[in-house]
N, C-alpha and C positions, 0 to 999 in steps of 0.2 A: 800315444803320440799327441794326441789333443790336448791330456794331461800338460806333458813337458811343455806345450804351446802356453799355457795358461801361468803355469810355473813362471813363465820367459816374463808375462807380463807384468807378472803382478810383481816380479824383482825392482824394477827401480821402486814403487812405490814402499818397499819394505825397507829398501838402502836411505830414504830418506830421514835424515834423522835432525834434531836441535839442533843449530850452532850459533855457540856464542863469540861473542867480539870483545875481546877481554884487554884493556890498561893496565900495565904493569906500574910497579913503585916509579921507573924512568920512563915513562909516557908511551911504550911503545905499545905497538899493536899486535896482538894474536888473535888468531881464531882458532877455539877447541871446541872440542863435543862433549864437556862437562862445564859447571859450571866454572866461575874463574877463584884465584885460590886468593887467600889473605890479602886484604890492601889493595884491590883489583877491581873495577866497573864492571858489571858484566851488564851486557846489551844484548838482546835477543835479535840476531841477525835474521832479517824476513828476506831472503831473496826477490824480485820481481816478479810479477804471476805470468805463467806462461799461459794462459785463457788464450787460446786463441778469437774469441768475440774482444779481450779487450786489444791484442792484435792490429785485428780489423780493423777498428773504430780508430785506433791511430793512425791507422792506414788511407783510411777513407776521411780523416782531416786533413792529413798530409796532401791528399791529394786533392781534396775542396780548397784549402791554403793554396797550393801552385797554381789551380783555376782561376778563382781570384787576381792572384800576383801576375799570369800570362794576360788575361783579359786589360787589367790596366796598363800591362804593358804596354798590348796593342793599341790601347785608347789613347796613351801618350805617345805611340809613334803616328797614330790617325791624327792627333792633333800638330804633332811636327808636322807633318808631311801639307794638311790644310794652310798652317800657318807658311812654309818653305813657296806652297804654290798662290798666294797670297801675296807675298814678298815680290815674288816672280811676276803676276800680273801688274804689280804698283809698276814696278821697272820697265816691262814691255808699256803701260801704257804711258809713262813718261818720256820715252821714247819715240815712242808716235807723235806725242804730241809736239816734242822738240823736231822731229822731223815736219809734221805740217806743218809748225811757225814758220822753218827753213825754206818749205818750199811755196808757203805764200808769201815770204821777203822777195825771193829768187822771182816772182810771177810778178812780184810791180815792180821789180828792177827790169824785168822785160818790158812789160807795159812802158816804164819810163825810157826807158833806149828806142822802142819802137818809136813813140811819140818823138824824141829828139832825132831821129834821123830821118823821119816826115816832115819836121822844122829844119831841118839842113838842109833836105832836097829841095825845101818853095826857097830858100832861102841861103843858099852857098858861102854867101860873104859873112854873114855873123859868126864871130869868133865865140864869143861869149857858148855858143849851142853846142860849138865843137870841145871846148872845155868843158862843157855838161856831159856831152855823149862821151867823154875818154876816161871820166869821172864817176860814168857808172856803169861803162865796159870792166875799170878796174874792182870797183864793189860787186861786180858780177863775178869774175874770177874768183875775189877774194872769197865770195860765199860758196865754192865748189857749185856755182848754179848749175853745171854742166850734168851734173848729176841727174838734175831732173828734167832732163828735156827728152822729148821721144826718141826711142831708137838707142838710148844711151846705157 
């Protein structure tokens, strides 16, 4: 039995044989297991080697290659994502600050209302004050001051 086992193995090694890659007169290509006949290239056709070490080693660049290639990926979406929230703080802080310009317009248009309707109570008959106070009732409005006042 052990015999026929060993027999089993050692057959492909024995089926292995030459082959060549042989040009005819009109360019074409064959492959025989002699050499090629009159008027004919012959090329000693080497198959790739099945080593399993060299295998591996293709294996394990392959796989160092897509390490590599993942890793930068990451670093290029780490850098989008830095740059996206970047962008994102430029805009919230211009924001803000278009908001506190607004609401310290809106706070000296109060200031100024309050002050003109303290000059219309000592002072009832001046027209001129009441054309200032309705002047900047309306500049109030206009600025959505209402926005910022408590309670709102």
């Amino acid at each position: 039995m052990s015999i026929r086992i060993a027999l089993l193995l050692l057959l492909p090694g024995l089926a292995w044989a030459q082959v060549y890659k042989c040009r005819d007169a009109e360019g074409g290509l064959a492959y025989r297991d002699r050499a090629c006949a009159d008027g004919g290239a012959a090329e000693a056709f080497r198959p790739p080697p099945l080593s399993v070490v060299e295998q591996d080693e293709r294996q394990r660049r392959g796989v160092a290659e897509s390490q590599v290639q993942s890793r930068r990926w990451a670093a290029d979406e780490a850098r989008e994502a830095r740059r996206r929230q970047a962008q994102r703080s430029r805009a919230e802080n211009t924001q803000a600050r278009e908001l506190d310009k607004a609401r310290r317009r809106c706070h000296g248009l109060e200031l100024q209302q309050r002050r003109l309707r303290q000059s219309l109570a000592a002072a009832p008959a001046r027209k001129s004050l009441a054309e200032r106070l309705v002047g900047v009732e309306e500049k109030l409005a206009a600025a959505a001051c209402h926005r910022f006042q408590e309670g709102a």
